[in-house]
N, C-alpha and C positions, 0 to 999 in steps of 0.2 A: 481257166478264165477266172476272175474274177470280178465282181461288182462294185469295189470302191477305188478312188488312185490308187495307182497310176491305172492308165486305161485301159483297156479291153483285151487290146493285141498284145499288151506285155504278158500278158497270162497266158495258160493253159485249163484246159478244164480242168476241174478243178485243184490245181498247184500252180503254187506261185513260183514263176522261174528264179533260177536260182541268183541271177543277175540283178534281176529286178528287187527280189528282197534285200540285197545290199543298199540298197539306195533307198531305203523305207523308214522310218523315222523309228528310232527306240524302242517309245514305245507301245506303238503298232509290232512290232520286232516279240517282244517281251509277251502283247497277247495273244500273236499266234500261235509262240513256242506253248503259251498254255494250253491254249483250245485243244492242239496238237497233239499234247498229252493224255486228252483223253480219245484220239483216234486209234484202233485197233491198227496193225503196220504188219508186211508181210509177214506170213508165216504164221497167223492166228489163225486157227482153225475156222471162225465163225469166218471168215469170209471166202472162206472156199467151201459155205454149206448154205443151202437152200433156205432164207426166212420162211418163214408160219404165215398165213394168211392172219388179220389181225379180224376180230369179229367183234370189238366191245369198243365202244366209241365216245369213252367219257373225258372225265376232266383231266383224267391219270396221261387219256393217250394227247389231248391239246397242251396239254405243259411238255411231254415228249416232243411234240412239234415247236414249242416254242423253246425249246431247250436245243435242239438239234439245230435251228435258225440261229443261234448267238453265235454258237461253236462252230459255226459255218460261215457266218460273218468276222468272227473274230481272227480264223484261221485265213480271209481273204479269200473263201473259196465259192462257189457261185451251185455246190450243189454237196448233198450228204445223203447218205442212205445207213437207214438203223443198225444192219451190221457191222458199221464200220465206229460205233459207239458199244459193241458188243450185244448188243439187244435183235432177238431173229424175231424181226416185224419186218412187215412187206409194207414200208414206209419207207417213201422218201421225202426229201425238203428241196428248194432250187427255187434260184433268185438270180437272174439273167439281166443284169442293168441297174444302176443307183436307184432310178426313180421305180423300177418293177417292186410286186408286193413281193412277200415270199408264198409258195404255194407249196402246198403237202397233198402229196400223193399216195394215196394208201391202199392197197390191193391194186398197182397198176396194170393194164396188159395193152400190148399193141394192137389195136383194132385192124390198123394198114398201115403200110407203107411204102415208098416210093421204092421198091427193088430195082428199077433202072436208073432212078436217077442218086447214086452214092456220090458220095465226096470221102475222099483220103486227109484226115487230119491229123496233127500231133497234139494229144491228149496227156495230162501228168492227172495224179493222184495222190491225192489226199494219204491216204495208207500204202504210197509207195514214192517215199521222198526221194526227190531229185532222178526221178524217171520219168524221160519223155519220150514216147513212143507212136509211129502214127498207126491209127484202125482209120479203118473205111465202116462207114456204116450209111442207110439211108436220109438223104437230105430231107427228106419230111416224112411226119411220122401225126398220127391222131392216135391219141390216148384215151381209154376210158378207164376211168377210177373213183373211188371216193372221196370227201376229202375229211377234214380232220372231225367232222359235225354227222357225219356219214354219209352226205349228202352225194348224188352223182355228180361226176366231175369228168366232163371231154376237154381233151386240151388237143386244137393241131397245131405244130409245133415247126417251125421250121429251121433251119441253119443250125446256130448256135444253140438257139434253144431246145433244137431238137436231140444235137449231139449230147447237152447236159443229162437231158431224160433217160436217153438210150444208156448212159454211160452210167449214170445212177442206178435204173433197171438190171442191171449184169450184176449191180452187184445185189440185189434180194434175188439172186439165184447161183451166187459164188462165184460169178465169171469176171474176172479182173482183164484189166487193159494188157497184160502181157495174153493172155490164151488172144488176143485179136490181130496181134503184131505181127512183121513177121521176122522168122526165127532168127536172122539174125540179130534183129533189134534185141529179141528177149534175151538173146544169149549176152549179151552187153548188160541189159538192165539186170538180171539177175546176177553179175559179176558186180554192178555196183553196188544191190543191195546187200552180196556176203560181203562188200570190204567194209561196210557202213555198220552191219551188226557186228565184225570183227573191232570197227573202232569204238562202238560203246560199249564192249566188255571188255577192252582193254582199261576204258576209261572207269568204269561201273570196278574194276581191276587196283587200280593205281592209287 
């Protein structure tokens, strides 16, 4: 999914379909590839490992939050989590709508949520371009967390915004959208992302 045009439904959580960024203007094109650049992409260890509880709440970790809000915006994507910038903080960022603020979630955990009632979505990722895969996860979920001030922070969350949270959460605990899919999906998406590192070291090559 993302939060600015085109609308809602051309997206995915957070990645922008592959279709849709064709039809996007230069240079929107131009700032994502940068944002993009500083996203950690399969195969980095830091996101297949457990972030750090964060415990220090100053000005250092509010510019981290508003730094992770640009590169999240910039990239068209509607949610980030600090591992996926290489930093193991149990921080995330997520901004569900043009007019929504951005909210930072820091130390989150699931308080509850609806175990009967799931929904099967197809979710892409940020740190795993041009894979779309569907997870099931529960349609509403409350969150208790702090936020970037240290302040407590409950969020209940539903649909979309819920899937954002949940999907962000997996990853300050190394769990990516493939370990949720099923196998045959993953058996595809990991075949696309070896041709994809094959083509940038051919190119990285040339």
């Amino acid at each position: 999914m993302a939060d600015h045009e085109p609308e809602h439904e051309n997206f995915e959580v957070e990645e922008v379909d592959e279709e849709v960024e064709h039809r996007l203007d230069p240079e929107v094109v131009a700032r994502r590839a940068h944002a993009l650049s500083f996203v950690r992409q399969f195969g980095d260890p830091v996101l297949k490992s457990r972030a750090t509880e964060i415990t220090t709440f100053d000005d250092a970790l509010r510019s981290q939050v508003t730094h992770m809000g640009a590169l999240m915006h910039d990239a068209l994507g509607v949610g980030l989590a600090a591992p996926q910038i290489g930093a193991s903080q149990r921080l995330l960022v997520y901004q569900v709508g043009n007019e929504a603020p951005l909210i930072a979630l820091i130390n989150p955990e699931i308080e509850w949520s609806s175990k009967s009632d799931q929904d099967i979505g197809e979710e892409g990722c940020l740190s795993l371009q041009n894979v779309h895969v569907d997870v099931e996860r529960p349609v509403h979920v409350r969150i208790r967390a702090k936020d970037e001030y240290g302040d407590d922070r409950v969020i209940e969350a539903s649909g979309l915004e819920a899937r954002v949270i949940q999907h962000e959460m997996d990853h300050l605990d190394g769990v990516l959208i493939l370990d949720r899919c099923p196998r045959d999906q993953r058996k595809e998406a990991i075949k696309t992302l070896r041709a994809a590192e094959r083509e940038a070291a051919e190119r990285r090559a040339a």
